[in-house]
C-alpha positions as CSV (number, residue, x, y, z in Angstrom):
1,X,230.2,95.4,147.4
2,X,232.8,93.9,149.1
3,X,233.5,93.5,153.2
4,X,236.3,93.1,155.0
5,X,235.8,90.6,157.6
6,X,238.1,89.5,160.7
7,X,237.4,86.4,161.8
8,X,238.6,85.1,165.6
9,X,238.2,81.3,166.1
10,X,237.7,79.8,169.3
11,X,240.9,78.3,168.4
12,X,244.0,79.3,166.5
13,X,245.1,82.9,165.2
14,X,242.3,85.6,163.6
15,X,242.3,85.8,160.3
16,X,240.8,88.2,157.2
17,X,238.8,87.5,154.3
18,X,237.2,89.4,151.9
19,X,233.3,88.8,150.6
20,X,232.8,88.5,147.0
21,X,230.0,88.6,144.3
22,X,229.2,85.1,145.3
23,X,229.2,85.5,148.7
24,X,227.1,88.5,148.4
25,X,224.5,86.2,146.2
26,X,224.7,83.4,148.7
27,X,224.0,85.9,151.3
28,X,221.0,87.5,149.5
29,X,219.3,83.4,148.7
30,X,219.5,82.8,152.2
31,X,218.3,85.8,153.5
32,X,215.8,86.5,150.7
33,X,217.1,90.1,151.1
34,X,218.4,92.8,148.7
35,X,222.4,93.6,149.8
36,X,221.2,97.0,149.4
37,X,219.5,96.4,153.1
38,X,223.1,95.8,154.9
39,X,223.6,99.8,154.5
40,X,220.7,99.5,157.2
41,X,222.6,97.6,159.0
42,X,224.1,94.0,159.4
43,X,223.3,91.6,162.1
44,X,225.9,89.2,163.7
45,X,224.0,86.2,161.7
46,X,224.9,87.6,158.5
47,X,228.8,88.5,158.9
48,X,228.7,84.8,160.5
49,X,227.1,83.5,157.1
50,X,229.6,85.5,154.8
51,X,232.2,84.5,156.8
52,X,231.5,81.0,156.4
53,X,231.0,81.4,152.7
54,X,234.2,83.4,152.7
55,X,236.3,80.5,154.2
56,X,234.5,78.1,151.6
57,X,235.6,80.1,148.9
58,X,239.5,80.5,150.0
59,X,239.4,76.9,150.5
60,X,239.5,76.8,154.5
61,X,238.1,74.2,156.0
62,X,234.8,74.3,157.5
63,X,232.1,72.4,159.0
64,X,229.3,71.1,156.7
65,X,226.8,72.8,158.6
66,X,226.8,76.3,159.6
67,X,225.5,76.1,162.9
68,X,228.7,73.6,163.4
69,X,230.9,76.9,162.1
70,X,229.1,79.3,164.1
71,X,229.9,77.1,167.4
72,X,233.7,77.3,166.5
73,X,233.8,81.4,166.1
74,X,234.3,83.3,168.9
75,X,234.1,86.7,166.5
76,X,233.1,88.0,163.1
77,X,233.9,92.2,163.0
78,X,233.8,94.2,159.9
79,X,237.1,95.8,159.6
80,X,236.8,97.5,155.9
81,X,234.2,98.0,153.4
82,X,234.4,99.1,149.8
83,X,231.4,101.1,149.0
84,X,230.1,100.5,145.2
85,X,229.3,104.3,145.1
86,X,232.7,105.6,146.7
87,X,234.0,105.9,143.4
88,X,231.3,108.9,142.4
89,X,232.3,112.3,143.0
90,X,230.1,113.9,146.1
91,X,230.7,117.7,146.8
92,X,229.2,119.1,149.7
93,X,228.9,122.5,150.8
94,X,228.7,123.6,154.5
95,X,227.1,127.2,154.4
């Protein structure tokens, strides 16, 4: 699974960043969650928590706490998603 996240600071220019299998991991210890529970739906809390794993990862500097990041981000929106089952054939038939 991978997301596509935009990020808008308070400060500064919006950016992307893509989650990863860590992120996704990281995501799931915190949360104590399956990822299979974001096709329910994702809260704010969690694109903000990827999104700060995502900076970590890409080497972008962030505050050690997370609450600290969360103050400095005026926006986290999902702007692609690759879906671990798009790549199965579906055929659906309207009557």
């Amino acid at each position: 699974m991978k997301i596509q996240l935009r990020i808008t600071p308070n400060e500064g220019d919006p950016y992307e960043l893509e989650t990863n299998l860590f992120v996704i991991v990281a995501w799931e210890r915190k949360f104590k969650q399956k990822a299979s529970t974001l096709a329910n739906g994702i809260g704010i809390e969690d694109l903000a928590f990827m999104a700060y794993e995502c900076c970590k990862q890409n080497n972008i500097p962030v505050p050690v706490s997370f609450d600290e990041y969360i103050k400095k981000v005026n926006a986290v929106e999902v702007v692609g998603q690759e879906d671990p089952k798009a790549t199965e054939a579906t055929v659906t038939e309207e009557p």
